[in-house]
N, C-alpha and C positions, 0 to 999 in steps of 0.2 A: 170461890168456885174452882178451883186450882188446887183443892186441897183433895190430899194423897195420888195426884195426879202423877203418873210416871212420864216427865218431858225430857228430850236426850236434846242435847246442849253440845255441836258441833262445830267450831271454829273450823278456818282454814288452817293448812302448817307452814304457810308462809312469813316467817320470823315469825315474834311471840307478842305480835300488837293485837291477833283477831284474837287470841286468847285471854292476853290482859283485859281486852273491853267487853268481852264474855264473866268475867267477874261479878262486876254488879248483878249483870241478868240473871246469874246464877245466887245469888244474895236474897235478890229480891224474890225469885219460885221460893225458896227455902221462906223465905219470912211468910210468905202468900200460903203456908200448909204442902206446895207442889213439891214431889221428889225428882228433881235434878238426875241424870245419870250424862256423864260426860262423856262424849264419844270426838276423839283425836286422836294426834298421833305426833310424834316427836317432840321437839320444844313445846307445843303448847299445851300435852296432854302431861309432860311431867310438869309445868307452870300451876295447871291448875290443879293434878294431882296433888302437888305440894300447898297450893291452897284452900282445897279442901278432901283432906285426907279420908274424911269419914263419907266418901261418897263412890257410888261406885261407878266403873268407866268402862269402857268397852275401846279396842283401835280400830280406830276407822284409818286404816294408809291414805299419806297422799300422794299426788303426784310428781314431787321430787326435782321442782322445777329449777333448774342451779343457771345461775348468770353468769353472764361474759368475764373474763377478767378486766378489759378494757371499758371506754365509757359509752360506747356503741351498741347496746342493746338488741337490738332493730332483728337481724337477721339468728339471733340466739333464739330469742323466745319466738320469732316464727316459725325456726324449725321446728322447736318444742311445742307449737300451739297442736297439732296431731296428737300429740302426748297428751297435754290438758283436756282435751275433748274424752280422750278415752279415760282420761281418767274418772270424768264426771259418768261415763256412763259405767264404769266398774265400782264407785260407788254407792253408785245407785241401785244394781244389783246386790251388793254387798249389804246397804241397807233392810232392802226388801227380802232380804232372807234372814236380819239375823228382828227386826223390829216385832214379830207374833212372838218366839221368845224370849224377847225381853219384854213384852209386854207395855209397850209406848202407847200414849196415849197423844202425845202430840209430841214434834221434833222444830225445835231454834236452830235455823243454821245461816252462822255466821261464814258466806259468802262460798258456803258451797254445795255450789246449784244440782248435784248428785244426791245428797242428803235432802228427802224428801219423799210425798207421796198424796198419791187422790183423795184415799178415804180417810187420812189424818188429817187435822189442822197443821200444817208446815207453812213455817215461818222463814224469809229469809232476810238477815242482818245485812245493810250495805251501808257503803255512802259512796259508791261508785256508782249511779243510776246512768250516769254518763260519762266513760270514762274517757280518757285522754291518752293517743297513742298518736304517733309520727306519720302514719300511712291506714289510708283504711278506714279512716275514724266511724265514718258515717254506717257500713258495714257493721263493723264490730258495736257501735252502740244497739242497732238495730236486732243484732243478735241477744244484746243483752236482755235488750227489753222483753224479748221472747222467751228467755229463761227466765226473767222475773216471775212471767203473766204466768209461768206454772202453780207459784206458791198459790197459799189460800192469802198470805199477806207478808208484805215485803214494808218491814222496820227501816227507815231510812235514819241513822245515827246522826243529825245532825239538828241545827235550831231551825225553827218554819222557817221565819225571814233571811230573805239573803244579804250579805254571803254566808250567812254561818259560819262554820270552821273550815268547811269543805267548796266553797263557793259553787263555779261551774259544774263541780265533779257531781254534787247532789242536789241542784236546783235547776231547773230545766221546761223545757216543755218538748212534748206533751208528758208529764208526771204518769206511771204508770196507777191505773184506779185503784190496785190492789195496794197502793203506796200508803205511807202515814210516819210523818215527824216523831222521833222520840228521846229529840234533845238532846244535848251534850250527856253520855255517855262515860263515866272515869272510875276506878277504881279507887282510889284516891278521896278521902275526906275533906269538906274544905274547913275540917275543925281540927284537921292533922296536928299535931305541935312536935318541935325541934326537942327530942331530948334528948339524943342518942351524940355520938359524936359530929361535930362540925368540920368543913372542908370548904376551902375556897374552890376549888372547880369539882364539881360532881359530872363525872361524861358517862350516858348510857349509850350501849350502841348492844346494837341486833340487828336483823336481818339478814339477808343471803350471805352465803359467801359466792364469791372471795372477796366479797368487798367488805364485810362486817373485821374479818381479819387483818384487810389491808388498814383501816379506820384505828383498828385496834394498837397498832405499830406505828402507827401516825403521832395518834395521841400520846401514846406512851414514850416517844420521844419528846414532846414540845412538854409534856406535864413536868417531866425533872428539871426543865430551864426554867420553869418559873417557883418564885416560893412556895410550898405548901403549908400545908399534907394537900394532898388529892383523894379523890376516889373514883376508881374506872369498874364500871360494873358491865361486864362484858354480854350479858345476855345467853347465858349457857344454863339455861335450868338443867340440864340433865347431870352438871359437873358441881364438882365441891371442891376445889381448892381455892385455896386465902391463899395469899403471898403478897411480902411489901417489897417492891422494887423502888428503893431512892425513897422517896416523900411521895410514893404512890401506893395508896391500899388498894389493892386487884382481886376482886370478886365476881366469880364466875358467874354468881346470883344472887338479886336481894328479895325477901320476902316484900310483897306492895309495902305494909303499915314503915317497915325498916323504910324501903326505898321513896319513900313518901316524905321522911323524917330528915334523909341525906339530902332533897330535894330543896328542902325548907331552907335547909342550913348552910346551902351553899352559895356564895358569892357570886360566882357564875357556872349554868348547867349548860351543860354539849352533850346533841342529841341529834337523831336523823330525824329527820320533817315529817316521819308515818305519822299518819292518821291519829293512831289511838294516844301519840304522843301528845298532839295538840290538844286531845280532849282535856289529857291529863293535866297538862302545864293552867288549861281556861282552869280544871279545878283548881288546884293550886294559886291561881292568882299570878303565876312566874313568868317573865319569860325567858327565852334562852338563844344558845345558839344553835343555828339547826344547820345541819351538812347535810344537805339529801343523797342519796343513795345515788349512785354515777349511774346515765343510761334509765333511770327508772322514771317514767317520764309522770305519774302521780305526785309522788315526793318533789320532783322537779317543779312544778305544777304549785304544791301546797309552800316551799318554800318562798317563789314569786309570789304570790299571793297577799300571805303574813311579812313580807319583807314590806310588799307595800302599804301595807295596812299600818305599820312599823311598831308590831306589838315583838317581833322576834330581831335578831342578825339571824343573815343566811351567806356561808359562806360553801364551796364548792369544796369538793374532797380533794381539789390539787393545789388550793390556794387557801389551809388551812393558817391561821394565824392567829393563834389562843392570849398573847399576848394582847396584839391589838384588841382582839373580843372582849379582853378585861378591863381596858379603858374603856371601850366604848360602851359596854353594855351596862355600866354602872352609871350611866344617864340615861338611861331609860327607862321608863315610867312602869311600876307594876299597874295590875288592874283590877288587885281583891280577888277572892276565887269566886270563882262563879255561881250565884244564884241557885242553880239547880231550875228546874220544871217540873209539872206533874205528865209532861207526855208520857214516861216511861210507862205510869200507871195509868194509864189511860189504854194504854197498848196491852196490858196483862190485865184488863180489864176487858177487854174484845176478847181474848184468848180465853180467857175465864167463859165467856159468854158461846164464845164457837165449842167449848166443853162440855157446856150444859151443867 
């Protein structure tokens, strides 16, 4: 029912996690007959440009949200919340004038709430149904759910039963009606196999700056104190340079199947606590160590969480210590990758259906 469908497939461009886990979705329209058209912008619009080149994409700007340098958060993105607002409702305009000619037939939008509309089926991607902030919480939840209730249906990315990967952030009550489970989410095969080169510490990092930069300078000092080789994959889709610093291979970007393969092969992976990472690692079977993002009170959130579940290490971006990570993390238990579900297809089976 999906077939020759024009669906526009809009992540957030906050780092390049809503875009990674837009992948599969975009897999699966394409296997289902539906024509994909990608609409982003910066990291995640050259992410998924580069993987899948043969499709066509449109920019959609976002709102350019840039964080403190310090690990104080608080008052940065509340200045900026005026920013965010407007920027939802400038894409939403922006939508609405460019979607008659492109000829949409329905639009995915991964977590932003501007990409959208009445007489389409518009889908919205989350697993933030309730999310987690220092002040205000009850407010800004209640906000959110009101931008949900816009969609015609809102994908919650995570397993029904709690905690799932996401726990509090996407299990909740009251559940909004227009909500529905569609399971652990990855790019990432869990029949991937190790051929390419091997490394004892694989560290990916993305996300904002200045912190993704600071991470970057962190690492890159403690990687040459310990043996290698390493590989530090910086999260820069839009750049290409390679360079070996000491016994570290430094890449601005891996294509997923690559970054799937260094994943496998690595003794121990460091990583920040996003969301689409944990999908990743459940496929994969891995765990890792996770630094969450300073001040970013989700990651903050998701690392306590899996620290105590004790499928991960979580250490804090000023008490980094990749040495110890290496003893410790090599008693701890993998967990096979994960199963998979059929929610996804159950959800582009409703889609299929709201079609006609």
């Amino acid at each position: 029912m999906l077939n020759g469908k024009r669906i526009l497939v809009a992540p957030l461009d906050w780092g390049l996690g809503h875009g990674a886990r837009c992948v599969p979705i975009i897999r699966r329209l394409v296997d289902r007959g539906a024509i994909p058209v990608i609409g982003a912008d910066r990291g995640p619009l050259a992410l998924l440009r580069a993987e899948f080149p043969g499709l066509e994409h449109v920019r959609l700007p976002g709102a350019g949200i840039r964080y403190a340098h310090g690990t104080d958060q608080l008052w940065s993105m509340a200045r900026q919340f005026p920013r965010l607002l407007h920027s939802i409702r400038q894409e939403h305009r922006l939508f609405e004038r460019i979607r008659h000619d492109l000829r949409f037939d329905a639009v995915i939008s991964d977590q932003r709430f501007g990409v959208r509309t009445s007489d389409l089926p518009s889908v919205l991607i989350t697993h933030q149904v309730f999310p987690r902030v220092p002040f205000a919480q009850g407010a800004l939840r209640y906000l959110n759910l009101r931008m949900i209730a816009r969609f015609h249906r809102c994908w919650i990315m995570d397993e029904p039963d709690a905690p799932g990967w996401a726990g509090a952030l996407s299990h909740g009550q009251p559940l909004p009606r227009n909500a529905r489970y569609i399971g652990t989410v990855s790019r990432f095969s869990r029949n991937s196999t190790t051929t390419g080169p091997t490394y004892r510490i694989v560290a990916v990092i993305s996300g904002p700056e200045p912190h993704r930069t600071q991470l970057e300078a962190i690492l890159t000092d403690q990687l040459q104190r310990i043996a290698g080789p390493h590989l530090l994959v910086c999260g820069l889709p839009v750049e290409t340079r390679a360079e070996l610093i000491g016994n570290i291979h430094r890449l601005a970007h891996l294509p997923g199947d690559q970054l799937a393969q260094a994943l496998l092969s690595a003794e121990l992976i460091v990583s920040r606590s996003g969301y689409t990472t944990l999908m990743d690692l459940a496929a994969l079977g891995r765990n890792a160590l996770l630094i969450p993002t300073p001040g970013q009170p989700e990651q903050e959130y998701l690392g306590e969480l899996h620290a105590g579940i004790g499928g991960h290490l979580v250490q804090s971006q000023q008490r980094i210590d990749l040495a110890a990570a290496m003893a410790i993390g090599q008693a701890l238990p993998h967990s096979g990758p994960w199963a998979g579900s059929t929610h996804l297809d159950r959800a582009l089976d409703d889609l299929g259906a709201m079609l006609g």
